[in-house]
C-alpha positions in Angstrom: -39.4 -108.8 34.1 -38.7 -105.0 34.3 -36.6 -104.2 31.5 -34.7 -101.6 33.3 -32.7 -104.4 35.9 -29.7 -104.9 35.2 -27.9 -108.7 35.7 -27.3 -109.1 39.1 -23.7 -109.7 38.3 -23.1 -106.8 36.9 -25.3 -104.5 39.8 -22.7 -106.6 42.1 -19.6 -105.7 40.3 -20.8 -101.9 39.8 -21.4 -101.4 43.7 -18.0 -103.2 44.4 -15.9 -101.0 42.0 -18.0 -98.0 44.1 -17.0 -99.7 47.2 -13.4 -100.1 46.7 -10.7 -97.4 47.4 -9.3 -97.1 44.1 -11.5 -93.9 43.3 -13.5 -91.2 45.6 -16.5 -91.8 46.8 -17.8 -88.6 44.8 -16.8 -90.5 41.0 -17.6 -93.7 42.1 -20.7 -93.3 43.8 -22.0 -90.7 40.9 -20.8 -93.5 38.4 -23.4 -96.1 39.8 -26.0 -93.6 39.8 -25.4 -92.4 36.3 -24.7 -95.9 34.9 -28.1 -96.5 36.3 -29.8 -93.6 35.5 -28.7 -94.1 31.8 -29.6 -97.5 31.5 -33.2 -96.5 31.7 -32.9 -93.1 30.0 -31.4 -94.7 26.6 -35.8 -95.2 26.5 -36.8 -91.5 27.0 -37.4 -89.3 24.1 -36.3 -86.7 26.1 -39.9 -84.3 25.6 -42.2 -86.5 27.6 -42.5 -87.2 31.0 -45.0 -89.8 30.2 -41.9 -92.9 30.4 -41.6 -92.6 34.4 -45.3 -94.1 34.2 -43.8 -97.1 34.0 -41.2 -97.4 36.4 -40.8 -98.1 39.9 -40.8 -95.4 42.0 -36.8 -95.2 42.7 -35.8 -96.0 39.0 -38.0 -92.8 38.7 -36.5 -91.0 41.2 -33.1 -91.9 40.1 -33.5 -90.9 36.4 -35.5 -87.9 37.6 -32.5 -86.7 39.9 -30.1 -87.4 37.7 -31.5 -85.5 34.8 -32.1 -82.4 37.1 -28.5 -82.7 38.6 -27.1 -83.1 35.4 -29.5 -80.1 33.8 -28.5 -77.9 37.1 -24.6 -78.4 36.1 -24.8 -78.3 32.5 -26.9 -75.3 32.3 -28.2 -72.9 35.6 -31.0 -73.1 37.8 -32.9 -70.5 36.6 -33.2 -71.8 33.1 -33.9 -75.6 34.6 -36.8 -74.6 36.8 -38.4 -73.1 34.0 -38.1 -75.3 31.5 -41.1 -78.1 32.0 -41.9 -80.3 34.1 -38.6 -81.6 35.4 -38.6 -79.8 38.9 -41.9 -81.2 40.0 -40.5 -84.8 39.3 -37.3 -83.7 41.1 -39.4 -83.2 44.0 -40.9 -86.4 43.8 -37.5 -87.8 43.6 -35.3 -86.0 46.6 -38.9 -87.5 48.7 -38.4 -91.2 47.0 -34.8 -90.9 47.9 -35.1 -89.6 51.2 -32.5 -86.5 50.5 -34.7 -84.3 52.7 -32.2 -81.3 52.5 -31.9 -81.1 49.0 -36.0 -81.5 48.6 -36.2 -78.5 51.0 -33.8 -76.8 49.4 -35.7 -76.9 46.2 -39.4 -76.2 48.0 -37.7 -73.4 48.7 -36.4 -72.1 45.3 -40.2 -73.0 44.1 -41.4 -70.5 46.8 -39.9 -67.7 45.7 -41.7 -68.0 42.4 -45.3 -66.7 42.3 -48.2 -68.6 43.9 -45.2 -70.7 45.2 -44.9 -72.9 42.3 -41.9 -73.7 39.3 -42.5 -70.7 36.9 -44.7 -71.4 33.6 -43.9 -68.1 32.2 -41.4 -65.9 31.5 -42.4 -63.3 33.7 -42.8 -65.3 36.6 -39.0 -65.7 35.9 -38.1 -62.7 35.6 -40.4 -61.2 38.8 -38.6 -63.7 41.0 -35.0 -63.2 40.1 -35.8 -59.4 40.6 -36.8 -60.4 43.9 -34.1 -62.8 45.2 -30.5 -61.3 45.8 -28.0 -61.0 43.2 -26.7 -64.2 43.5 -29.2 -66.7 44.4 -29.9 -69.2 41.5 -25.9 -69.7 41.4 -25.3 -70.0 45.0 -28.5 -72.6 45.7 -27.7 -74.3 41.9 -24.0 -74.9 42.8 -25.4 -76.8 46.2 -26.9 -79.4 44.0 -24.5 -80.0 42.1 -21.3 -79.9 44.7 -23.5 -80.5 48.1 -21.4 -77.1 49.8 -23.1 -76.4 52.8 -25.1 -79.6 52.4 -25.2 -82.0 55.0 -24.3 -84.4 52.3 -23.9 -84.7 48.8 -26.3 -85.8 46.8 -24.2 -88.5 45.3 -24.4 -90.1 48.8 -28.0 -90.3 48.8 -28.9 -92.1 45.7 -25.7 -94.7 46.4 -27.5 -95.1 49.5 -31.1 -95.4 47.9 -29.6 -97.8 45.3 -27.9 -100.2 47.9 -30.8 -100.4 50.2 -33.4 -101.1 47.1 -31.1 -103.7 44.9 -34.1 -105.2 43.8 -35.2 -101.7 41.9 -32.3 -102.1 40.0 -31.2 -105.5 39.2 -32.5 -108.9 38.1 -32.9 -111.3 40.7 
């Protein structure tokens, strides 16, 4: 059994508390993702990547979206596209999840960087942000995290991910 699943009772009770009225869609959907999302993280050391090795490929993508959504709000763009590894797997994740605005969104922050790929150095940084208007990092970082202009949130995608693929999530 994976260790990640939760009891099937408690998956059921989390995506009726989402479904009910009492609370928006925003919280409540973003609560089942997180409550999710930390479930599995509570194993991560928080340096490697190496844990998503053994997960399936949508408790990855959760985790992995949730860490960069989490990272964009708590922090800036900028300084989360530089930092490691975490964009790459973000990719990989907005694919899994089938949130094809927000992975094209972020192919497209990777393509201003030189040689189109997430910045390892600090110049690479710096030459795009020169580059890009004033502006930019905020205005495409504060899409992720509140889904302006988006066709959805992303909230909306991973609730939807999560009810479609139970069985990635809870026991049977």
């Amino acid at each position: 059994m994976n260790k990640y699943l939760i009891p099937k009772r408690e998956f059921a009770a989390l995506l009726e508390t989402a479904s009910a009225n009492n609370a928006s869609a925003e919280d409540s959907h973003t609560k089942v993702w997180f409550t999710l999302a930390d479930r599995i993280l509570r194993d991560w050391n928080g340096v490697s990547y190496s844990f998503l090795n053994v997960l399936t490929s949508g408790q990855s993508a959760l985790v992995c979206s949730a860490q960069f959504y989490r990272d964009v709000k708590g922090q800036d763009l900028i300084t989360v596209v530089g930092s490691g590894e975490l964009p790459s797997h973000a990719l990989r994740a907005f694919e899994v999840l089938q949130a094809q605005e927000y992975l094209q969104l972020l192919r497209q922050v990777e393509g201003v960087f030189p040689g189109k790929k997430f910045p390892k150095y600090a110049e690479d940084i710096m030459s795009a942000v020169r580059k890009q208007p004033r502006d930019y990092f905020d205005e495409v970082g504060a899409k992720f995290v509140t889904g302006k202009g988006m066709k959805r949130p992303l909230h909306e995608y991973i609730f939807a991910y999560v009810t479609v693929h139970p069985e990635g999530f809870c026991s049977a």
